[in-house]
N, C-alpha and C positions, 0 to 999 in steps of 0.2 A: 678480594682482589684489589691491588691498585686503580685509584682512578685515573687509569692511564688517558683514556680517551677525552674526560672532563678536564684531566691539564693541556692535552695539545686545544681545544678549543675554546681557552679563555685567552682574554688579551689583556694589557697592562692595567687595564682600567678596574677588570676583571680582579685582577690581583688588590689591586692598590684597594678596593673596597672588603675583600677579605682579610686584609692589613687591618684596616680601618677595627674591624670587628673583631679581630684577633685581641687586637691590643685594648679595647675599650672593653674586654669578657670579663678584665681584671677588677672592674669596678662593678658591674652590671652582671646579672645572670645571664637577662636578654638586652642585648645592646637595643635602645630604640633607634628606631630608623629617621625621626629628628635628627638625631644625634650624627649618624653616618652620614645624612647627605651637609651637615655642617661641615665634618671633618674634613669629609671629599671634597668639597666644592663644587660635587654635582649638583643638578636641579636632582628633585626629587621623584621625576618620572624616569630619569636615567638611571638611580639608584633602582628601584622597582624593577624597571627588566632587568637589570643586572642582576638583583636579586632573586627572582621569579627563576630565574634561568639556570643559576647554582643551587637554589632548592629543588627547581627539578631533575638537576644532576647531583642530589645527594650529598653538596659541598656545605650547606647551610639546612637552620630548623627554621621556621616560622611559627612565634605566638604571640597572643593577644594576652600583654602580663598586666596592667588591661592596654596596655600601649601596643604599639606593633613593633617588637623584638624581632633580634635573629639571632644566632649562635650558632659557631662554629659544629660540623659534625668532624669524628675523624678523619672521615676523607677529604673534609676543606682544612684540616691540619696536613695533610698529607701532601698537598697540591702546592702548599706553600714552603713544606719544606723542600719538596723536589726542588719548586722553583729556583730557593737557594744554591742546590747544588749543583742545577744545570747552569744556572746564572754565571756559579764560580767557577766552574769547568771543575765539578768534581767527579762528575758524571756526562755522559751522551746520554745511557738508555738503560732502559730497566729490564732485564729479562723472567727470566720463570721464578715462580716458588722455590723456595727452601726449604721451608717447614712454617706451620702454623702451628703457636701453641695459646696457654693460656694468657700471658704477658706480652707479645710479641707475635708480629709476624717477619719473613726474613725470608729476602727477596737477591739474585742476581742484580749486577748492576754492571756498566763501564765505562769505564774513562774514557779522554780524548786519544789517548795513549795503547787504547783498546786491551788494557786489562781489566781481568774481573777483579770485581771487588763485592761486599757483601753492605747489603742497608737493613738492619733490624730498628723496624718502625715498634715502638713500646706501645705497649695499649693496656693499660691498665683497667681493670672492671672492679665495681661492687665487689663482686664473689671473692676477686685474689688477696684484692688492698687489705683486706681485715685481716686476712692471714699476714701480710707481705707488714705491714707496720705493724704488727709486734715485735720484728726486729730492726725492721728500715727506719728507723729513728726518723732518717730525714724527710718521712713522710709522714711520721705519726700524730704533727700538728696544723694537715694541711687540708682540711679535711673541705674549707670551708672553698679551696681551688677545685675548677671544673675539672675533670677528667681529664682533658688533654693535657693538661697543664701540671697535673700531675703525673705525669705517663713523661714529659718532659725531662720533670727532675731525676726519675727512674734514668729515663737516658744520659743525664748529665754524669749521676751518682756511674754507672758504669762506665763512662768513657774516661772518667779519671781515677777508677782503678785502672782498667787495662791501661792506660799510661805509664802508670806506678808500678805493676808488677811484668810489665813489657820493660821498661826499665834495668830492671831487677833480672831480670834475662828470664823469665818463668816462659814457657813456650805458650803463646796464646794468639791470635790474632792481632796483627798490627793497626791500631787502634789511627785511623785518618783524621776523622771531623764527625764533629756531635753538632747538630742542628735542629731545633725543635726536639719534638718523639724518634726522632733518629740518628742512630748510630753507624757509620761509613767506616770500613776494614777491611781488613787483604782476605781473598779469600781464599781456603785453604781447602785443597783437594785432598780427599779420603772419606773415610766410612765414621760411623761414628762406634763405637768398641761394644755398643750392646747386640750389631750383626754381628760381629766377628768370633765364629763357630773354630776360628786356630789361627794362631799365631806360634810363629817358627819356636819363640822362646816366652810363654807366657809371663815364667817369675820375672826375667830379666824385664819386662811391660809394665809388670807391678811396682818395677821398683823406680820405674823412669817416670810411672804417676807420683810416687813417694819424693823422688828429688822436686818433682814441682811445687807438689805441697810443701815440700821444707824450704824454698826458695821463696815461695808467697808468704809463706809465715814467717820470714826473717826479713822481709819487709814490711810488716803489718798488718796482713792480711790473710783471712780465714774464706775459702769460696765462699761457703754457708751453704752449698747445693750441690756439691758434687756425689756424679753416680756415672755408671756409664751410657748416661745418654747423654752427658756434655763430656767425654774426653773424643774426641777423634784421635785416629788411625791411619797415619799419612802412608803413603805407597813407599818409601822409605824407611815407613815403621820408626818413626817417631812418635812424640803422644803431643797433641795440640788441647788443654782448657778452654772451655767455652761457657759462653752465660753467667758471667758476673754480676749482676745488678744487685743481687742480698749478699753481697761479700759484707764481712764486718771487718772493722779493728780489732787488731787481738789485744787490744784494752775492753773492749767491748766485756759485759756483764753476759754474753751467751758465744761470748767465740768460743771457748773450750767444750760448750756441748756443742755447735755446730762441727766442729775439728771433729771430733768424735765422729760424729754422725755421717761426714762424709769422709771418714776414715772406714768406717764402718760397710757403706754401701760399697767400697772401692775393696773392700776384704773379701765382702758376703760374693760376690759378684766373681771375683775370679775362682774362690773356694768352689762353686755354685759351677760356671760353666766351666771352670779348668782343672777344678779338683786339686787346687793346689792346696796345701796345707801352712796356715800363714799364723804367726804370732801376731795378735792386736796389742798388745802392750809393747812388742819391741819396736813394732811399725810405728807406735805412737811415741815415742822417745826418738826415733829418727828422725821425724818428721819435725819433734821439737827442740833437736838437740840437745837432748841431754843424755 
């Protein structure tokens, strides 16, 4: 869960030392606490409860690297990105779960404006990144950045695709503000197409996932992961793409077997629950026009 209740009970000071430590991770594993009551300007028993008080609320580690370090945990990433967006009015308030996966968590949000909107906070681990940079390039030489900071670029690398193929007209989520590990976007009511036990016109669903695919590839870009737990199913029965972050260039040396492969899933999937009978080689020449 968010750390909702740790961000309403810090105060500027509060922040400004998590700041401190943010930006000093870049150098240091464990930032020494020298070091932060220098940058702050606090004395150094002011740093200490402030400190004491965000490790006890899970927003910071404490070690003895043999100095007295601290370093960000995810959730004092999380605090600060909120910060940003309450600061900037891009949010009031954060409501319930989404969904929890392995990359990601993805949470209600809303505006001043009191629309919803959605925040997928990245959270990259051990176990995925090895998988996830053998084709994330832009992460394949990053190895020597903390965690957070690579769960970052994860979030940057997707909000500038959905830009690019939001652009392109591809139906996707409207792509707001990338801040930190998180990503701010419209949120879009419906199911997501792996419940969906009928649909009025299944083929005619198939082929409005194929136009999207052929709209994303004619701008550059391959999902690299689609299946049917990232298309939704709007109550108008359109199809919304979701979860871009391993999209490649289709210059890229593995877009054509990624295309494949979520060609593939997008085939097996309707053949599977809808019985339809589908040509994989004509669907794949649509997709690439030729």
């Amino acid at each position: 869960m968010l750390p909702i209740e740790a961000f309403k009970s810090l105060d500027a000071d509060d922040f400004h030392i998590l700041s401190i430590v943010e930006n000093r991770m870049k150098s240091f594993l464990y930032v020494p606490l020298d070091l932060i009551a220098s940058d702050s300007g606090f004395s150094r028993g002011f740093i200490l409860d402030s400190l004491k008080r965000m490790h006890d609320m899970g927003l910071v580690l404490y070690k003895r690297v043999p100095y007295e370090g601290y370093v960000l945990t995810y959730a004092g990433y999380d605090v600060l990105a909120m910060k940003y967006l309450v600061d900037f009015n891009y949010i009031v308030g954060v409501g319930g779960s989404l969904g929890v996966g392995k990359e990601s968590d993805v949470y209600m949000a809303f505006t001043p404006t009191e629309e919803s909107v959605v925040l997928k906070f990245h959270r990259l681990g051990v176990v995925n990144l090895q998988s996830a940079t053998r084709i994330r390039d832009y992460l394949a030489h990053k190895y020597e950045l903390p965690w957070i900071f690579r769960s970052k670029l994860s979030a940057e690398r997707e909000f500038k695709v959905l830009r690019d193929v939001f652009k392109a007209g591809v139906k996707v989520p409207i792509p707001i503000v990338q801040n930190r590990h998180v990503v701010v976007m419209s949120y879009v009511e419906g199911d997501l197409l792996y419940v969906c036990d009928y649909l009025p016109d299944p083929h005619k669903f198939f082929e409005m996932i194929l136009d999207e695919m052929r709209l994303s590839y004619n701008c550059g870009y391959v999902h690299g992961d689609l299946s049917e737990y990232n298309v939704i199913v709007t109550p108008d029965l359109e199809c919304v793409i979701i979860d871009w972050p391993q999209a490649v260039e289709v210059n890229h040396p593995s877009a054509m077997m990624l295309l494949e492969r979520d060609l593939r899933n997008i085939v097996d999937f309707f053949a599977r629950r809808f019985k339809l009978k589908l040509n994989f080689t004509d669907s794949l020449s649509y997709v690439l026009g030729v």
